[in-house]
N, C-alpha and C positions, 0 to 999 in steps of 0.2 A: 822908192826903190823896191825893186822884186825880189822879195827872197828868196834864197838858192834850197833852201828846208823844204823838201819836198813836205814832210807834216805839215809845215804853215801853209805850204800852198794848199794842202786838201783843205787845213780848215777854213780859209777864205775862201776857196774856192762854195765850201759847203754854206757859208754863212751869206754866202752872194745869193746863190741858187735860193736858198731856203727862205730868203729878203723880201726876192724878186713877187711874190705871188703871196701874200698872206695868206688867201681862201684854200691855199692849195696845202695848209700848214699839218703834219703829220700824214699826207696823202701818199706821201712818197715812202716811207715807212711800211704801211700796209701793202704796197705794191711790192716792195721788197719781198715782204715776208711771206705771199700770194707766189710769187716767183720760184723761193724757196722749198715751199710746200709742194707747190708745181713740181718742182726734180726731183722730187721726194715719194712721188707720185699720191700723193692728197690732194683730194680735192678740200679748199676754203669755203665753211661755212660765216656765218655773219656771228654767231655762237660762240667759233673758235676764236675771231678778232674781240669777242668781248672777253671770254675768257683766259685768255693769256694774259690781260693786264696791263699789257703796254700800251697801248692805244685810248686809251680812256675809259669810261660808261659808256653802257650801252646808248645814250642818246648821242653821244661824241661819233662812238663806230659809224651809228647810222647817218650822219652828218657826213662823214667822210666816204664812206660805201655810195652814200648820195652826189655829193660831188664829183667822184671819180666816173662814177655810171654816165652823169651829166655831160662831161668832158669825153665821154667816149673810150676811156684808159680801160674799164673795164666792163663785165657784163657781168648780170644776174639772171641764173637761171632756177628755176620751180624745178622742186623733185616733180620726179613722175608719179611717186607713192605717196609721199606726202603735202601737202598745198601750203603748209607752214613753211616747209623748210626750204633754204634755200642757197644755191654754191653760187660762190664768185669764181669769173675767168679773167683774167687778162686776156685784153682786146688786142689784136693786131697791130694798134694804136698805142696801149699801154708797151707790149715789149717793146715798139719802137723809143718809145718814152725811155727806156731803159738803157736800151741798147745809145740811144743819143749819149745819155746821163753818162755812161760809163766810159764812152770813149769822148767825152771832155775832162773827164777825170784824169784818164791816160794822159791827156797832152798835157794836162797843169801840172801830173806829176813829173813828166819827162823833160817840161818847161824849166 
């Protein structure tokens, strides 16, 4: 039976999505908070996802900063001053990713 709780539907809906793809685990997360920063008008360093705390150690961030670049969701680009450093962009591909994500949320909640 389908519950009429929209809450219960988002957290099934979230714990479905989040199932579906182990590799893909905490990637969605980063892309969020990439997205956020974006309207914020910041640009994401690989520094800021370790430093915030939420995402893991630095070897986790870079796990997932890897995977996501892999898959095309995002990009990494080199300063122009400095060769260390480096911004993450949502790809073309990543807002799509988002934009998908957010209007299947829409119907499960309106479901």
């Amino acid at each position: 039976m389908k519950s009429k709780n929209p809450y219960v539907r988002l957290l099934n809906f979230m714990r479905a999505a989040n199932n579906e793809d182990s590799g893909f685990s905490g990637c969605e997360e980063v892309m969020a908070y990439m997205h956020e920063a974006n309207a914020l008008g910041k640009v994401v360093k690989i520094t800021d996802l370790v430093q915030s705390l939420q995402f893991g150690t630095g070897p986790t961030v870079h796990r997932k900063v890897t995977e996501l670049q892999e898959r095309g969701l995002i990009e990494i680009k080199r300063s122009a001053t400095d060769g260390r450093a480096k911004s993450l962009v949502l790809s073309d591909s990543g807002m799509k990713h988002l934009d998908s994500r957010s209007k299947s949320m829409k119907t499960v909640l309106q479901g």
